[in-house]
C-alpha positions as CSV (number, residue, x, y, z in Angstrom):
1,X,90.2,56.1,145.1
2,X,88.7,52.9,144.1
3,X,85.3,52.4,144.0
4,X,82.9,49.6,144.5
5,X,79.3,49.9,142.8
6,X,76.7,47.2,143.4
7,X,73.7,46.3,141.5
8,X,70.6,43.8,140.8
9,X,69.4,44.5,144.1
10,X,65.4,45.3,144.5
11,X,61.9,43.2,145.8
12,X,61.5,39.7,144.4
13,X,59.1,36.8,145.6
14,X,59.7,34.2,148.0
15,X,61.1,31.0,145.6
16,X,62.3,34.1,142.9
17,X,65.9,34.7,142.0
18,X,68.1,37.7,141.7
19,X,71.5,38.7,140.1
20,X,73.7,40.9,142.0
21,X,76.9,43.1,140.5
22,X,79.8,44.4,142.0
23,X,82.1,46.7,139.6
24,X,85.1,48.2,140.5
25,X,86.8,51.5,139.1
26,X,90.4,52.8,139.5
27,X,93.1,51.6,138.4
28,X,93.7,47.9,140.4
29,X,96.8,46.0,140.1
30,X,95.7,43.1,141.9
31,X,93.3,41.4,144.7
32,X,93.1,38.5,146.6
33,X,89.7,37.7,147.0
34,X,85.8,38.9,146.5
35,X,82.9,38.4,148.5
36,X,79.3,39.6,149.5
37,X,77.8,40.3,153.1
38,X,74.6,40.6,154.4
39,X,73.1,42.5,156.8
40,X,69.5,42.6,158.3
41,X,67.7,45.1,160.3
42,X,68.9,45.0,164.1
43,X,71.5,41.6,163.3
44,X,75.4,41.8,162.4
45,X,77.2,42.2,158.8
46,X,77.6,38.6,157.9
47,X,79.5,36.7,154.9
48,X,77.4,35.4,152.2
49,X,80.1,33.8,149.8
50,X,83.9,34.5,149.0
51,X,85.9,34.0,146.0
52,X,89.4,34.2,145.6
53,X,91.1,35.3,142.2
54,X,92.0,31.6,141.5
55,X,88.2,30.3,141.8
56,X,88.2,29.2,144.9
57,X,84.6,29.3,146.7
58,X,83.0,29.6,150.0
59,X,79.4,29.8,150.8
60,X,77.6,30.5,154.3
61,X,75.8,27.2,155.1
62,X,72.5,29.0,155.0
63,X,72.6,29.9,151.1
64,X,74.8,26.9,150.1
65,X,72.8,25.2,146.9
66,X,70.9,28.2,146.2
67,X,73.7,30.8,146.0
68,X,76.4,31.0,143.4
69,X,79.0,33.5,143.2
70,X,81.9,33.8,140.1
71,X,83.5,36.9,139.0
72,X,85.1,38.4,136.3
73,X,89.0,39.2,136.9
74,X,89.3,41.3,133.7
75,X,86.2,43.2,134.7
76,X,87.3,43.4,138.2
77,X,83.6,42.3,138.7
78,X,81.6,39.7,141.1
79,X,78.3,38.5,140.9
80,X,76.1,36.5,143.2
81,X,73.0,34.8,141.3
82,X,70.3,34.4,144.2
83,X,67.9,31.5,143.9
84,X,65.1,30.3,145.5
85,X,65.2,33.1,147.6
86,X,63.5,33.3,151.2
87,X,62.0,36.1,153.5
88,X,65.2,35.7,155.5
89,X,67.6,36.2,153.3
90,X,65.6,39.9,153.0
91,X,68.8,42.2,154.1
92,X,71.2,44.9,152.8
93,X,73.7,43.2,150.8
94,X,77.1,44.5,150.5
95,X,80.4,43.6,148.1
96,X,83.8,43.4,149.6
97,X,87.5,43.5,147.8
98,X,90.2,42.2,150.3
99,X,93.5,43.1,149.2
100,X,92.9,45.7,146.4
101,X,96.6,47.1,145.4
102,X,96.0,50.1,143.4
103,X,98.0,53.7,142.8
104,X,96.7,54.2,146.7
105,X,98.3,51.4,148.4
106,X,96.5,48.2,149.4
107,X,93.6,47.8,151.6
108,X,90.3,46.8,151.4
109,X,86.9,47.9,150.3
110,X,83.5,48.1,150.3
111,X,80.3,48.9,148.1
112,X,77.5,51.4,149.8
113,X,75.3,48.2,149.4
114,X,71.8,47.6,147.8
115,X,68.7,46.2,149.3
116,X,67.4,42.9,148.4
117,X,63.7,41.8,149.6
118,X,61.9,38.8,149.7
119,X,58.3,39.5,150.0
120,X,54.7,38.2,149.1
């Protein structure tokens, strides 16, 4: 199966930044796009930012100009650098692969998630 592994989550301060990993192990033939979610205590998931494998970026309104995703095809990696982060942006952040074809078919997947807070 593959497998999505995140990391670079943990506490930081309000205004502090954080670098967030998503890996990816099996064998993978191709996918269409990359992205993070976000969810808080008691809300919904929600989308963060999306990349496809040409480049092409999205960001939610609410971290647009502080968050920055990119990713690393060979790697079968994506990253989101967090800056200027703020108590609300405090959730459980998750990775998502749309489209992975691999030895199992296609479909999608997602990491277990990692914890980000933003806290005085």
């Amino acid at each position: 199966q593959v497998q999505l592994v995140e990391s670079g989550g943990g506490l930081v301060q309000p205004g502090g930044s954080l670098r967030l990993s998503c890996v990816a192990s099996g064998t993978i033939f191709s996918i269409t796009a990359m992205g993070w979610y976000r969810q808080a205590p008691g809300k919904e998931r929600e989308l963060v930012a999306i990349i496809t494998r040409s480049g092409s970026t999205h960001y939610a309104d609410s971290v647009k100009g502080r968050f920055t995703i990119s990713s690393d095809n060979a790697k079968n990696t994506v990253y989101l650098q967090m800056n200027s982060l703020k108590p609300e942006d405090t959730a459980a952040y998750y990775c998502k692969y749309d489209n992975v074809r691999s030895q199992f078919g296609m479909k999608d997947y997602w990491g277990q998630g990692i914890q980000v807070t933003v806290s005085s």
